[in-house]
Every structure is written in C-alpha cells, then in structure tokens.
C-alpha positions in Angstrom: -23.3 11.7 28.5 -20.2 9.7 27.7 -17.2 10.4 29.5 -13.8 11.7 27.7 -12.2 8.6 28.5 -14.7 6.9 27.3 -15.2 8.9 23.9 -11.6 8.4 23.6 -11.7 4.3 23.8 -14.6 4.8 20.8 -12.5 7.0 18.7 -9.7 4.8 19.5 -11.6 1.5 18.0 -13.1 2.9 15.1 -8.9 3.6 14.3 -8.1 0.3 15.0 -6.0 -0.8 11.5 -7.7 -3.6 11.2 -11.0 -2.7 10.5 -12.1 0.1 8.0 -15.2 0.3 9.2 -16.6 -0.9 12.7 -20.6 -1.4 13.8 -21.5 -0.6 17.5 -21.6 -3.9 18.5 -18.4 -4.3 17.0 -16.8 -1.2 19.5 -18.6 -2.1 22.8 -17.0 -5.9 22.0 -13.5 -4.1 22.0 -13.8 -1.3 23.9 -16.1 -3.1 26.7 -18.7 -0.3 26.8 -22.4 -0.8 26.5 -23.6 0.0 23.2 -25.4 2.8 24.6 -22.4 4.6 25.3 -20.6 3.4 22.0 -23.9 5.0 20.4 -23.9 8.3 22.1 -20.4 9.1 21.3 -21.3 8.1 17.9 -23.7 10.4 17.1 -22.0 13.0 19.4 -18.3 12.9 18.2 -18.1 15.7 15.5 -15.2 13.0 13.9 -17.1 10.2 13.1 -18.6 9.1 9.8 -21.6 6.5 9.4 -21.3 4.2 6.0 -23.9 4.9 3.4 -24.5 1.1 3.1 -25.0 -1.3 6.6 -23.0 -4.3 7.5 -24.0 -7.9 6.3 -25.9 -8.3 9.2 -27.8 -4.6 8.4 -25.9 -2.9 11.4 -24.7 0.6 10.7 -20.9 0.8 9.7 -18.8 4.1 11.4 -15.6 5.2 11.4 -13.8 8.4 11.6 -13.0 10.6 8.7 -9.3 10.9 9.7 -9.2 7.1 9.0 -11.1 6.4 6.5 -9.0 8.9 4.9 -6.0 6.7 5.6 -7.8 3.0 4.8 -9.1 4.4 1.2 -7.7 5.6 -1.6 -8.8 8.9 -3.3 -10.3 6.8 -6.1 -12.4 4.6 -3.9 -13.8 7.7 -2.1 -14.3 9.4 -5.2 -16.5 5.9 -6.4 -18.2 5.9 -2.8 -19.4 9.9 -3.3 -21.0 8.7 -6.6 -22.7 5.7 -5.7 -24.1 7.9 -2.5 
C-alpha cells in the first residue's frame, strides 16, 4: 500500500506541465519510486485517468482528470470521447 507521500509524488508527476500524459516508467524515472508503487497508486488514486490508446512503445499512458482537463481543449476531448 503506497504511502501518502508517496501517492502525492505520483499525482504530482502525472501534473508535471510538460507532459500530457505520463507511462509508469515514465513516473518512477521522476518520482524515483519503483513501478510497483507508481502502479498501485495508479490504479488506486480515484484521480487518475489511463489513455484509451498506449504509448509508442505500447506502455499505458495516465494522467489525472484535473490535468488533462487543463492540457486539452474541450474540442479535443470531445474528438477523444468519439474515437473511444
């Protein structure tokens, strides 16, 4: 069971403003967690999204909803509900 701290680093990487959308590799890399624990909170966290459509490299693609929110524009999510 992840720790809040450690819930709060994931959370905190998947709003980076660089990145739209982040794959668990990608959030242990910057968060220095093991994937593991970048997974649990993942699938725990209430807040986060998964991508319908993986990474290049056919990893799974997350994010929260708060920022995707912010990163897209209501037409794009309005395209991504109908492709899905």
């Amino acid at each position: 069971m992840p720790t809040p701290a450690e819930t709060e680093a994931v959370i905190a990487a998947l709003q980076d403003p660089n990145h739209t959308w982040r794959t668990i590799r990608g959030v242990a890399k910057s968060t220095g967690l093991p994937a593991e624990t970048v997974r649990a909170v993942l699938y725990a966290d209430n807040r986060v999204i998964k991508s319908e459509l993986p990474s290049a490299d056919d990893e799974g693609l997350y994010t929260t909803y708060d920022h995707y929110k912010q990163k897209t524009s209501l037409l794009q999510r309005v395209w991504n509900a109908i492709r899905s």
